[in-house]
Backbone as a chain_set.jsonl record, in Angstrom:
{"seq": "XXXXXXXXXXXXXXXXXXXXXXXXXXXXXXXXXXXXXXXXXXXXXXXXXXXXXXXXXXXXXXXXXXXXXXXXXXXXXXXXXXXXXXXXXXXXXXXXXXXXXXXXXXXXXXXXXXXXXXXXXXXXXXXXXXXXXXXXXXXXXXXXXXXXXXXXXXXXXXXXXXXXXXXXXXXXXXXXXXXXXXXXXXXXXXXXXXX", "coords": {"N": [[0.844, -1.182, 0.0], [0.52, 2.498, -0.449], [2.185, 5.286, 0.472], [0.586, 7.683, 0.807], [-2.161, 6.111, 0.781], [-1.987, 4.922, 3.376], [-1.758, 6.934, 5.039], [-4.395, 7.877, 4.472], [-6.272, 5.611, 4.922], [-5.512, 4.305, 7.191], [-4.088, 6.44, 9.261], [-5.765, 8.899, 9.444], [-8.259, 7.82, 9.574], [-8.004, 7.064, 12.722], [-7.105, 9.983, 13.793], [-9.409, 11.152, 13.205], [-10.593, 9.638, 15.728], [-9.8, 9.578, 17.446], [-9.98, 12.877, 17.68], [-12.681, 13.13, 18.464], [-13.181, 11.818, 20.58], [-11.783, 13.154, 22.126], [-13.171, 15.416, 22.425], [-15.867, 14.354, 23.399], [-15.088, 13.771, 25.439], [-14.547, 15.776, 27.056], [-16.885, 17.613, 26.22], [-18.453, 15.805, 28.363], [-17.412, 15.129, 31.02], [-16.598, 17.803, 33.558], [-14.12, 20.585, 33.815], [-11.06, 19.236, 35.368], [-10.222, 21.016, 37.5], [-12.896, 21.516, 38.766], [-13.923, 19.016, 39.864], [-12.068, 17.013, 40.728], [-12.243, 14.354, 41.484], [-13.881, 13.373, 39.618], [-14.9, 10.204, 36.979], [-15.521, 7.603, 35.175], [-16.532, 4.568, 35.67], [-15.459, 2.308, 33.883], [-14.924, -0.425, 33.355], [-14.607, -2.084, 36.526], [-11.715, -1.348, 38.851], [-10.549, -1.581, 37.131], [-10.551, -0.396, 34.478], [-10.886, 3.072, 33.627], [-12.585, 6.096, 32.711], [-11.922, 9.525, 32.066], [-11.263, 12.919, 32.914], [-8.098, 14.742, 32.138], [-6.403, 17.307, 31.869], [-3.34, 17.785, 30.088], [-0.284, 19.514, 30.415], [2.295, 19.079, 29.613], [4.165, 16.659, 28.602], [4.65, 13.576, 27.862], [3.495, 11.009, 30.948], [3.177, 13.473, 32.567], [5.109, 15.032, 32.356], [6.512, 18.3, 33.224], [3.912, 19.556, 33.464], [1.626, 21.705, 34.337], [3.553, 23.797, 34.91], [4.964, 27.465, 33.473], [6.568, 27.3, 30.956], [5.772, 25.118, 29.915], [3.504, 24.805, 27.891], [4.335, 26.357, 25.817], [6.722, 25.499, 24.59], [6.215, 22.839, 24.653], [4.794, 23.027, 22.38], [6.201, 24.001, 19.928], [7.654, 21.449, 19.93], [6.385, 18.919, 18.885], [6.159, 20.485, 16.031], [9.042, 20.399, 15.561], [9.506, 17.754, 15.32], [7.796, 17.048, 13.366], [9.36, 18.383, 11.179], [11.759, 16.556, 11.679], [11.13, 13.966, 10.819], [9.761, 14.391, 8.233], [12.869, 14.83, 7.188], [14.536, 12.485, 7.524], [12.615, 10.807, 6.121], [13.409, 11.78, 3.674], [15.615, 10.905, 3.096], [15.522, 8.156, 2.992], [14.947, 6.35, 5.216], [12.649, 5.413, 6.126], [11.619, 3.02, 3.997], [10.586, 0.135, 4.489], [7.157, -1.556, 4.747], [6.549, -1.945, 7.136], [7.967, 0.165, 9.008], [6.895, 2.44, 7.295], [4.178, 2.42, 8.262], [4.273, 3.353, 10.786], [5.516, 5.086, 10.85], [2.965, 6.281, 9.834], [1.166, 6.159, 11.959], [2.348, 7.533, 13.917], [2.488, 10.242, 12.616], [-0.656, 10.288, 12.987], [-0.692, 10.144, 15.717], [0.954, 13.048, 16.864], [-0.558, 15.065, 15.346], [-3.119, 14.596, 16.177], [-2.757, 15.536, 19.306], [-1.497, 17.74, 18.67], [-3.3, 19.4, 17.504], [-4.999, 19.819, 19.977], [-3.839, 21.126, 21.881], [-3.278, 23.477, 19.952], [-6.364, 24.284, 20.214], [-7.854, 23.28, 22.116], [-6.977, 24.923, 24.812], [-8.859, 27.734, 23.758], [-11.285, 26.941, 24.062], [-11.703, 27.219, 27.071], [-13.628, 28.606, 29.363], [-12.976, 30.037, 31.275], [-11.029, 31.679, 29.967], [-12.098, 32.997, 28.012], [-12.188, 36.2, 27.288], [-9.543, 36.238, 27.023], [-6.429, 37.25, 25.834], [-4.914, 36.712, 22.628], [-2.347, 35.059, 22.827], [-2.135, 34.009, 25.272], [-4.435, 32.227, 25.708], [-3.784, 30.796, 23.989], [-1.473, 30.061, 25.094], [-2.563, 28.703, 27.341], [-3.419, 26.057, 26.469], [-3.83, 22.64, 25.88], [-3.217, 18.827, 26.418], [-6.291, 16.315, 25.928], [-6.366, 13.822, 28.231], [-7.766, 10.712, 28.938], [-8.286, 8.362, 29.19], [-8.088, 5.136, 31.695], [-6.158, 3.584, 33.099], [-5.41, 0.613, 35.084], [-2.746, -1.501, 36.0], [-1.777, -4.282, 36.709], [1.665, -5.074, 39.471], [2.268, -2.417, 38.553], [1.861, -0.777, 40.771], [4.364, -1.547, 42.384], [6.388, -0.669, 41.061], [5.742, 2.438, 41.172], [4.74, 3.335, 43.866], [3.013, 5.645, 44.649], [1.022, 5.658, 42.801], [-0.775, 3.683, 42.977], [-0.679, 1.966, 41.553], [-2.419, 2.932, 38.721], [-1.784, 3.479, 35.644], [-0.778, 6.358, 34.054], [-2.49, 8.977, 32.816], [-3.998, 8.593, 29.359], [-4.515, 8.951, 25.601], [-6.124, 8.573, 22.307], [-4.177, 9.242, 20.454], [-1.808, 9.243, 22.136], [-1.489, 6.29, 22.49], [-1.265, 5.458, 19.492], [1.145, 6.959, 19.071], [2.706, 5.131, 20.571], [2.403, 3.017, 19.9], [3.711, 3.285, 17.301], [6.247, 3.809, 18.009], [6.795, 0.988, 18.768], [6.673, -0.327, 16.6], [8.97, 0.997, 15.233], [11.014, 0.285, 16.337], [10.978, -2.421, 16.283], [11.262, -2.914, 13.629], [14.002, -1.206, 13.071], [15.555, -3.272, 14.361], [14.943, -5.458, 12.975], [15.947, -4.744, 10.679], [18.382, -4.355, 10.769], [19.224, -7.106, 11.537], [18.787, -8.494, 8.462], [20.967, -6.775, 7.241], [23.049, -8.348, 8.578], [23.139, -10.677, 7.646], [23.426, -9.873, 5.338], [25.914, -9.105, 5.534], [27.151, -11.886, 6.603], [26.997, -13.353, 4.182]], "CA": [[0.0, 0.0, 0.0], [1.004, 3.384, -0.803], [1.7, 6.214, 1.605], [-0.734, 8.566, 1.051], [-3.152, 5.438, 0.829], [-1.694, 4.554, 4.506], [-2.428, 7.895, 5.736], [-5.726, 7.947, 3.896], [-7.087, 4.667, 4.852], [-4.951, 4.277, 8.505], [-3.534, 7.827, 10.004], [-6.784, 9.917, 9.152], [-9.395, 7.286, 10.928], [-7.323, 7.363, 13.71], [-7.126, 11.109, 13.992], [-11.169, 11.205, 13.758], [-11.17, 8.855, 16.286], [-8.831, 10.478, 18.434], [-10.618, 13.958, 18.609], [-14.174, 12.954, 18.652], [-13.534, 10.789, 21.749], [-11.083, 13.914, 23.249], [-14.507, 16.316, 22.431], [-16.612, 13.85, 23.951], [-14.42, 13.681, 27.359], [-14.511, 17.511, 27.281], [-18.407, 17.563, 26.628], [-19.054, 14.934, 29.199], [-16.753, 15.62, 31.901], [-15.911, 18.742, 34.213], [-12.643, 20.318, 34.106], [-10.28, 18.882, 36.343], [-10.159, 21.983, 39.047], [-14.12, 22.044, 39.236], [-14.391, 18.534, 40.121], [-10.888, 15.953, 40.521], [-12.51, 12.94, 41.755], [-14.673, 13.03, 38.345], [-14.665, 9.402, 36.514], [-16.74, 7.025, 35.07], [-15.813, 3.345, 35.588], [-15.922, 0.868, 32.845], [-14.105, -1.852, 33.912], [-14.343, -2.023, 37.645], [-10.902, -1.245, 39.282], [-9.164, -1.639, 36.087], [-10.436, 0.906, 33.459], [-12.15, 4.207, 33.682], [-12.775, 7.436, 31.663], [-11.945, 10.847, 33.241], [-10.637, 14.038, 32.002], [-7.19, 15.221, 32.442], [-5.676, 18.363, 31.13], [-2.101, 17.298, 30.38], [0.195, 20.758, 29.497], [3.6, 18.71, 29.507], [4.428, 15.738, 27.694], [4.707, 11.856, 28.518], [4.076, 10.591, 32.074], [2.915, 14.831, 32.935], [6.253, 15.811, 32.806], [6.245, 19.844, 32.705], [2.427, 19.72, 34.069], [1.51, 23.096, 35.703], [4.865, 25.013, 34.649], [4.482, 28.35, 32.877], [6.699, 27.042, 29.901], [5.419, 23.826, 28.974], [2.839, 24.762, 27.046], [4.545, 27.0, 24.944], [8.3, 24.567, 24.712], [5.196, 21.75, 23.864], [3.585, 23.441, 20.992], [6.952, 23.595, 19.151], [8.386, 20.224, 19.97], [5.66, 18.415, 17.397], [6.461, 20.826, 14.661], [10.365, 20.016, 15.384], [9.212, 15.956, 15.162], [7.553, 17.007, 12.215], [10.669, 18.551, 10.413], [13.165, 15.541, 11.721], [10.07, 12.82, 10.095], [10.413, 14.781, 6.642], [14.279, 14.864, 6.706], [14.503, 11.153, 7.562], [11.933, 9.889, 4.884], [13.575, 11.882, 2.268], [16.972, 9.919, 3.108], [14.772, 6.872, 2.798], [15.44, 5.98, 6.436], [11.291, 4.647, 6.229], [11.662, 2.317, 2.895], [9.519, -0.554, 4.37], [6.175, -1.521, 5.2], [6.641, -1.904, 8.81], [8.195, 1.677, 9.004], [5.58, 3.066, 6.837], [2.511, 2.409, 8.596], [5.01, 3.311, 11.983], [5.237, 6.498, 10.473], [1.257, 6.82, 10.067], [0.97, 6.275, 13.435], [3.39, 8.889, 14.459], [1.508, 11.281, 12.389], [-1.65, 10.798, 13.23], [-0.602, 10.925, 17.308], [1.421, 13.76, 16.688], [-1.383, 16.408, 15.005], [-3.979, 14.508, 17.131], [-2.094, 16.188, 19.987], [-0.906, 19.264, 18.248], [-4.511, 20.185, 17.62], [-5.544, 19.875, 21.402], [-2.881, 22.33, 22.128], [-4.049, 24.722, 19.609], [-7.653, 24.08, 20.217], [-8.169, 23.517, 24.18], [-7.597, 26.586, 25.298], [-10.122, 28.29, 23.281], [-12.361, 26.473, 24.546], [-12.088, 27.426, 28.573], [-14.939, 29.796, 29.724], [-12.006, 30.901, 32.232], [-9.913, 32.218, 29.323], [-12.857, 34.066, 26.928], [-11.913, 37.239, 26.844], [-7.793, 36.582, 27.089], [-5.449, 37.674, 24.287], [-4.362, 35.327, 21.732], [-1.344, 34.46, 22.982], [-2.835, 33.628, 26.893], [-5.469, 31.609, 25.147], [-3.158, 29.559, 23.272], [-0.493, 29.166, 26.108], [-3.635, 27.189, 28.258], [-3.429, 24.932, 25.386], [-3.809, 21.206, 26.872], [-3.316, 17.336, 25.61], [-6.962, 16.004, 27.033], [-5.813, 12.425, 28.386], [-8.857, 10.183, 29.142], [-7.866, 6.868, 29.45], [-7.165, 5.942, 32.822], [-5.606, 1.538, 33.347], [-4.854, -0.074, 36.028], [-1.811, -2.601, 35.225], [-0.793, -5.342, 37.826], [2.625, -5.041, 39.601], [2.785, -0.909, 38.449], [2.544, 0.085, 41.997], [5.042, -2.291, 42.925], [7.949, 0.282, 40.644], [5.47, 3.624, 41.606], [4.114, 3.235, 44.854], [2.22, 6.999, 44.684], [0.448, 5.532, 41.471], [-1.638, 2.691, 43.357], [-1.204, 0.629, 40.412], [-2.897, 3.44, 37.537], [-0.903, 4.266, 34.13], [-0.298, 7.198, 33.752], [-3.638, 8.744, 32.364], [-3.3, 8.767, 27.857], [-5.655, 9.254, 24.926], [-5.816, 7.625, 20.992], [-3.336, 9.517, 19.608], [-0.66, 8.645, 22.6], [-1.321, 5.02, 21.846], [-0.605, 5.4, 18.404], [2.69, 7.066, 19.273], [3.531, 4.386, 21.431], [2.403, 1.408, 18.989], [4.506, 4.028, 16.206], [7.875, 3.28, 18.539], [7.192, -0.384, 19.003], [6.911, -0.602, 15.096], [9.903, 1.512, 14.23], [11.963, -0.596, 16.873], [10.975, -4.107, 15.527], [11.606, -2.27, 11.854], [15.118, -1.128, 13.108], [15.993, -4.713, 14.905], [14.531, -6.379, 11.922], [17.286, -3.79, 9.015], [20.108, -5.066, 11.438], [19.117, -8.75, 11.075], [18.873, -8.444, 7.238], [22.433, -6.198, 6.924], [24.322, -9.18, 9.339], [23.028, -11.604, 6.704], [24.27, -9.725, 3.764], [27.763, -9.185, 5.496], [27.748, -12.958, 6.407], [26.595, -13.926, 2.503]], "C": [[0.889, 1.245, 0.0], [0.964, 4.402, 0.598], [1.177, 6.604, 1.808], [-2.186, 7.348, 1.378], [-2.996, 4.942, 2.363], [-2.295, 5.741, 5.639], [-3.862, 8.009, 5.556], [-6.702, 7.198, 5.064], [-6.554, 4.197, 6.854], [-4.907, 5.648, 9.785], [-4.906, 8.418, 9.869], [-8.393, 9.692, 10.07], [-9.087, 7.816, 12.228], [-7.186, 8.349, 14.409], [-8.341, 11.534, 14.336], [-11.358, 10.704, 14.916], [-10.882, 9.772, 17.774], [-9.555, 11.644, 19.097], [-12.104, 13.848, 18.819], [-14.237, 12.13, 20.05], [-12.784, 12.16, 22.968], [-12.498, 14.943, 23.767], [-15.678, 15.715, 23.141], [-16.691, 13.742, 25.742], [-15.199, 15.151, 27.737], [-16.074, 17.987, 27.764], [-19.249, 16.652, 27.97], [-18.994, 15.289, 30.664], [-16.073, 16.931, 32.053], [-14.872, 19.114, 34.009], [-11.99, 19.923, 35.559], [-10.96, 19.645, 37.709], [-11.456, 21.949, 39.486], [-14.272, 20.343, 40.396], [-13.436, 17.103, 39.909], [-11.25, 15.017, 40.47], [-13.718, 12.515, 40.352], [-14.369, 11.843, 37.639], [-16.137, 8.849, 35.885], [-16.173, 5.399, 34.614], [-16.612, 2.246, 34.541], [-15.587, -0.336, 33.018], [-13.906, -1.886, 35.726], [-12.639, -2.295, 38.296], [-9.748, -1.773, 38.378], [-8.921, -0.566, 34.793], [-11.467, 2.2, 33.29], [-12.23, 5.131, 32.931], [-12.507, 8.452, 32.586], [-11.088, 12.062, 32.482], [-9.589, 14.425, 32.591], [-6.378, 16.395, 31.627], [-4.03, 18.729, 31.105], [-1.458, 18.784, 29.379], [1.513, 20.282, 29.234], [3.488, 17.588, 28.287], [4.375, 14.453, 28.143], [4.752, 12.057, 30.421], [3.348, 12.607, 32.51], [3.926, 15.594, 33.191], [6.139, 17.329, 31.957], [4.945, 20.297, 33.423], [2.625, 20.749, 34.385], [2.275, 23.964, 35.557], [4.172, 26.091, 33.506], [5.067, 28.305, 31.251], [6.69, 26.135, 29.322], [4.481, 24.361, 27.873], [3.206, 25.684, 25.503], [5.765, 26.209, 24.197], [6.899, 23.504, 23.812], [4.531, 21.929, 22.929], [4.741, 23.065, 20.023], [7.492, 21.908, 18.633], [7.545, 19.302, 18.95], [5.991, 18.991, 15.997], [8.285, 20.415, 14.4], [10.38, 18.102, 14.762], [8.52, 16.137, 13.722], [8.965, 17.287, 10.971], [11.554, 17.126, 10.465], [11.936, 14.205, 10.534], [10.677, 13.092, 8.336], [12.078, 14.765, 6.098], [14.665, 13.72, 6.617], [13.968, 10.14, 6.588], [12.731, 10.739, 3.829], [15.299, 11.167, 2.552], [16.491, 8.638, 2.888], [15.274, 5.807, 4.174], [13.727, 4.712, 6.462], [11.125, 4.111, 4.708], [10.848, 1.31, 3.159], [8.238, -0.457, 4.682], [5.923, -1.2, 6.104], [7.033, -0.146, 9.467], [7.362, 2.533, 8.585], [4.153, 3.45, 7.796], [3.501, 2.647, 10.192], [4.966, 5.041, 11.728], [3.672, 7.518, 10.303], [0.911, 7.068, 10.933], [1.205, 7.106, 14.18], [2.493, 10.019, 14.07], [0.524, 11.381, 12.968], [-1.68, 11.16, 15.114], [-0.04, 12.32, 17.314], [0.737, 14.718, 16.151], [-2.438, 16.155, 15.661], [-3.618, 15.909, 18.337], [-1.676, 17.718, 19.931], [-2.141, 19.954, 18.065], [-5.267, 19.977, 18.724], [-4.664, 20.937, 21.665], [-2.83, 23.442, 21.394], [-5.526, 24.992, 19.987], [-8.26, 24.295, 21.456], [-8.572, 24.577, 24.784], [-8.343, 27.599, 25.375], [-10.696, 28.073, 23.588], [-12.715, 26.787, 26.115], [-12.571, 28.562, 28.816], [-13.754, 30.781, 30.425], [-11.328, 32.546, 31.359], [-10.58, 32.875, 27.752], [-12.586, 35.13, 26.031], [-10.559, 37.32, 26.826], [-7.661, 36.957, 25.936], [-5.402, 36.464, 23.795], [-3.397, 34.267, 22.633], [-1.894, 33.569, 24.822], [-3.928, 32.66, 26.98], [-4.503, 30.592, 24.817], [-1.867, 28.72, 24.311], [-1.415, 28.473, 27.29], [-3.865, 26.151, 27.638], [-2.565, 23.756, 26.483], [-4.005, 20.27, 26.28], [-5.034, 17.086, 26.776], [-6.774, 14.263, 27.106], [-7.432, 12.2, 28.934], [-9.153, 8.533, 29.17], [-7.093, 6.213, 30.266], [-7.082, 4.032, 33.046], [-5.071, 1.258, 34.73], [-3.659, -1.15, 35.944], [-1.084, -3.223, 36.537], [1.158, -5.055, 37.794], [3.001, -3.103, 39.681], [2.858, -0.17, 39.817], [3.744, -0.259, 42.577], [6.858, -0.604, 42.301], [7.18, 1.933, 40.505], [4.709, 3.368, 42.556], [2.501, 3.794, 45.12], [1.057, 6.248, 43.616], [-0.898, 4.672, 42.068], [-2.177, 2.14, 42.343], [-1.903, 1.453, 39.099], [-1.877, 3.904, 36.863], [-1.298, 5.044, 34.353], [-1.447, 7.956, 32.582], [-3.163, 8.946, 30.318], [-4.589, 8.875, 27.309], [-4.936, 8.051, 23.62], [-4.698, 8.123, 20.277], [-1.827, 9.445, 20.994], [-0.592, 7.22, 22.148], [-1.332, 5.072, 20.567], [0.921, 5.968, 18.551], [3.631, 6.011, 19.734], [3.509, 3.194, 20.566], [3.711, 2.134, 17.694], [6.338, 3.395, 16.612], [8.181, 1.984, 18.647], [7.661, -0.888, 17.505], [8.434, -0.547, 14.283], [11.102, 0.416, 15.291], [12.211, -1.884, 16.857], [11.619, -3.821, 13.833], [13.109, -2.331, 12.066], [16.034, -2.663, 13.623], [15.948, -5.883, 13.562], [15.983, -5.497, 10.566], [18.057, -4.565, 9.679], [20.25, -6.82, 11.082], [20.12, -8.973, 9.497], [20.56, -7.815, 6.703], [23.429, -7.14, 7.357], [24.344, -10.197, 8.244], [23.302, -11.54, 5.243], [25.802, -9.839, 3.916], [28.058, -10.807, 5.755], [27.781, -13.576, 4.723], [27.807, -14.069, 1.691]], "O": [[2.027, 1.09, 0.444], [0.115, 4.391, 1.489], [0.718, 6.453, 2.94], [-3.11, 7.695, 2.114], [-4.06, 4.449, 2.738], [-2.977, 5.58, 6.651], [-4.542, 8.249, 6.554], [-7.52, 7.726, 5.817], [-7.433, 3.805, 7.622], [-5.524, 5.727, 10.847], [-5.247, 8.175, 11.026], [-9.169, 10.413, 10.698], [-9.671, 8.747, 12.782], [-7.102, 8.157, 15.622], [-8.584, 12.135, 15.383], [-12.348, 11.181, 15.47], [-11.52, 10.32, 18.673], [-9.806, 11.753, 20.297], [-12.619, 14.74, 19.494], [-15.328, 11.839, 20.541], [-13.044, 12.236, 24.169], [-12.834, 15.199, 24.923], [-16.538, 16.511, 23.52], [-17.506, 13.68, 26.662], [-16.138, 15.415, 28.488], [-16.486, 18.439, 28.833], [-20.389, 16.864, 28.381], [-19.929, 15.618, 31.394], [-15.253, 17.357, 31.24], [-14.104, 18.158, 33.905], [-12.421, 20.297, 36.65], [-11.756, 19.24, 38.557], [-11.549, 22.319, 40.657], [-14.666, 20.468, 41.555], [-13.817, 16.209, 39.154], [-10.862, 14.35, 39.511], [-14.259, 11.413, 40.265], [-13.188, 12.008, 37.333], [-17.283, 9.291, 35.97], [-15.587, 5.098, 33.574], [-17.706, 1.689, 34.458], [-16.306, -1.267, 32.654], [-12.754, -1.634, 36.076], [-12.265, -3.466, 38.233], [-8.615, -2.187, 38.621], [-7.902, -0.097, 34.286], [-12.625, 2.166, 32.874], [-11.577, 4.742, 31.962], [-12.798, 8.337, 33.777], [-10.347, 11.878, 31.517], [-9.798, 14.588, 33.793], [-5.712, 16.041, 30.654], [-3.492, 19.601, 31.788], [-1.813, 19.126, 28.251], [2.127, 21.077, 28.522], [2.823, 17.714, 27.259], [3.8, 14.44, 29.231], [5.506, 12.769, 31.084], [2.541, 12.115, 33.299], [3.927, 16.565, 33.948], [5.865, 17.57, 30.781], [4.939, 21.406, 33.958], [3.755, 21.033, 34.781], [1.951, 25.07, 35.988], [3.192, 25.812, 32.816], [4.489, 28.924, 30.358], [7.361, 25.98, 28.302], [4.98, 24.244, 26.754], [2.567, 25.675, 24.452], [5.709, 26.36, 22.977], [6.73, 23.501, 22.593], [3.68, 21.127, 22.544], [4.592, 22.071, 19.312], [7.647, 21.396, 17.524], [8.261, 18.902, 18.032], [6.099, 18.289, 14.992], [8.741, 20.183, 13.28], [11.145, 17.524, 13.991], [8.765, 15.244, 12.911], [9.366, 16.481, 10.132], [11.992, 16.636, 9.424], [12.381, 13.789, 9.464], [11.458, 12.499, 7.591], [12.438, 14.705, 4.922], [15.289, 13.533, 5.572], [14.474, 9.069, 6.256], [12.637, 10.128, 2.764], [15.973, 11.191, 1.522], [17.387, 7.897, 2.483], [15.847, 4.724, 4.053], [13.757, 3.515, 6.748], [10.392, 4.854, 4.055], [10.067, 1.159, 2.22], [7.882, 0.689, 4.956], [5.151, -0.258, 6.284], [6.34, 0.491, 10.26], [6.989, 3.428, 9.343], [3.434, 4.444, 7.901], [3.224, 1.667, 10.884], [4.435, 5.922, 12.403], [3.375, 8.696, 10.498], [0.291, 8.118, 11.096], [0.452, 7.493, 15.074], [1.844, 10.671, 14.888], [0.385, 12.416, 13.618], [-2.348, 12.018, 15.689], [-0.808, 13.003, 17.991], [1.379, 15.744, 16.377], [-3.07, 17.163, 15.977], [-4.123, 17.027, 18.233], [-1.569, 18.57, 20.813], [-2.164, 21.128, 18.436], [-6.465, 19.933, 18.444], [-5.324, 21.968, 21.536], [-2.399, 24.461, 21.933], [-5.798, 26.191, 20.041], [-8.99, 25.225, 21.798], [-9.639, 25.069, 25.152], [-8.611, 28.287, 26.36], [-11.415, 29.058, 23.756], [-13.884, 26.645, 26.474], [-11.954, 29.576, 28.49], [-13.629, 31.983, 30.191], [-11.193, 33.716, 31.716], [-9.945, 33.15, 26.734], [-12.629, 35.223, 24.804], [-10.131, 38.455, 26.616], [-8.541, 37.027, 25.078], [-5.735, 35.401, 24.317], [-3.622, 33.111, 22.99], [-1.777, 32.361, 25.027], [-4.36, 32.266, 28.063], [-4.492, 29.535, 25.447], [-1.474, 27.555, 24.363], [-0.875, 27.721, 28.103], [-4.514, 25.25, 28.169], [-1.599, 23.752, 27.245], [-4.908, 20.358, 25.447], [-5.104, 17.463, 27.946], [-7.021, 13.545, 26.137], [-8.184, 13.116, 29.267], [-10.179, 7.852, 29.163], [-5.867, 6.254, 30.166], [-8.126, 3.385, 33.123], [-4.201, 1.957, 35.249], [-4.342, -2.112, 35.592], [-0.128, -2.779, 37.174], [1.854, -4.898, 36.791], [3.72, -2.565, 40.523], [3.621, 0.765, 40.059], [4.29, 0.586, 43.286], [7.757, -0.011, 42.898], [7.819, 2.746, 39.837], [3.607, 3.058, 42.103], [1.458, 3.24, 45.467], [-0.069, 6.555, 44.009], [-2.009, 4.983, 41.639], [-3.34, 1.853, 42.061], [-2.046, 0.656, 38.172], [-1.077, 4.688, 37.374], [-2.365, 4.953, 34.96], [-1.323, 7.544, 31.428], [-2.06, 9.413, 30.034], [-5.617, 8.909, 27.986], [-4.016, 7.235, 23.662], [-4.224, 7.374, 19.423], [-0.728, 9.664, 20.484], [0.353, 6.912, 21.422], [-1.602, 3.879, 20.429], [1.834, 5.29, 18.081], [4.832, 5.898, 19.492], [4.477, 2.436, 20.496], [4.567, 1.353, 17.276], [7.209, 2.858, 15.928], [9.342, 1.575, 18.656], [8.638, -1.587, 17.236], [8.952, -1.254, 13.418], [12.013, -0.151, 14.687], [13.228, -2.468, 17.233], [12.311, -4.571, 13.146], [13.713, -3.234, 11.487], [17.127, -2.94, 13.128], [16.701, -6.824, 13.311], [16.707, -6.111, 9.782], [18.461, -5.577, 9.107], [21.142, -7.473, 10.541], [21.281, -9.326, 9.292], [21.212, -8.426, 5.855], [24.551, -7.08, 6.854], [25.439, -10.614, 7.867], [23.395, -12.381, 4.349], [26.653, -10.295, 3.152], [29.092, -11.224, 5.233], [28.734, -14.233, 4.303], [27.727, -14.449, 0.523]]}, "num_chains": 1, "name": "protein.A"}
């Protein structure tokens, strides 16, 4: 399959899926500050729904600081530049890389359009300026797991990941891809130098 047909038919669902479920949190659930203990359990003591307004990056690192959100707006368009410099070296030549790369995309503008978008949206922040508007720009995480053993190596955590949305799990399936892709070139290169 072709790239654009990868993005088409893969990256683009994905992206729908992504903000119609972030718009749904948003519409459903409170923000955070009105109302923390807000959830709604689907899986009893393993998977719930809940809104989180993440301004950092992986894990909430940055959360709450006055220059995450502005440091985090760029850092996607920088991942965008290194993507384009990489495919035109033909660093992403197979399949496996390909559709690793879809993935990437579509987490990566998922994300980037919550962080333009968000902000606008808080009653708080109506009448702000542009720029004061756009630096409340927020990932909305909404997917909240429980995973045996995880308190055991975070205590504080009592066993919940780290809350995420559809377009982090595509980032994260994007890295497993490109790291079976890269494990898998090395294979193939040991077997030309033994040949």
């Amino acid at each position: 399959m072709s790239f654009p047909k990868l993005l088409l038919v893969l990256a683009f669902p994905l992206y729908v899926l992504d903000q119609i479920t972030k718009f749904w949190i948003v519409g459903k659930f409170p923000p955070p500050w009105a109302d923390p203990e807000a959830k709604q359990e689907v899986i009893r003591n393993f998977f719930n729904l809940v809104r989180v307004h993440n301004q950092g990056v992986a894990f909430g690192f940055g959360n709450g600081t006055a220059w995450a959100p502005v440091v985090f707006l760029f850092v996607p368009l920088i991942a965008l530049t290194m993507i384009r410099i990489f495919w035109k070296k033909g660093v992403f030549n197979h399949p496996l890389s390909q559709v690793a790369v879809a993935l990437l995309l579509c987490g990566i503008f998922g994300n980037l359009t919550d962080r333009l978008v968000q902000g606008f949206r808080l009653e708080e922040f109506k009448t702000a300026g542009l720029w004061q508007r756009l630096s409340e720009g927020y990932v909305v995480d909404f997917i909240s797991i429980k995973l045996p053993l995880y308190d055991k190596l975070v205590p504080s955590s009592h066993g919940w990941w780290p809350t995420f949305n559809v377009a982090d799990s595509c980032i994260c399936a994007a890295a497993v891809l490109l790291f079976i892709g890269g494990l898998r070139d090395e294979q193939l290169a040991k077997k030309k130098v033994e040949a």
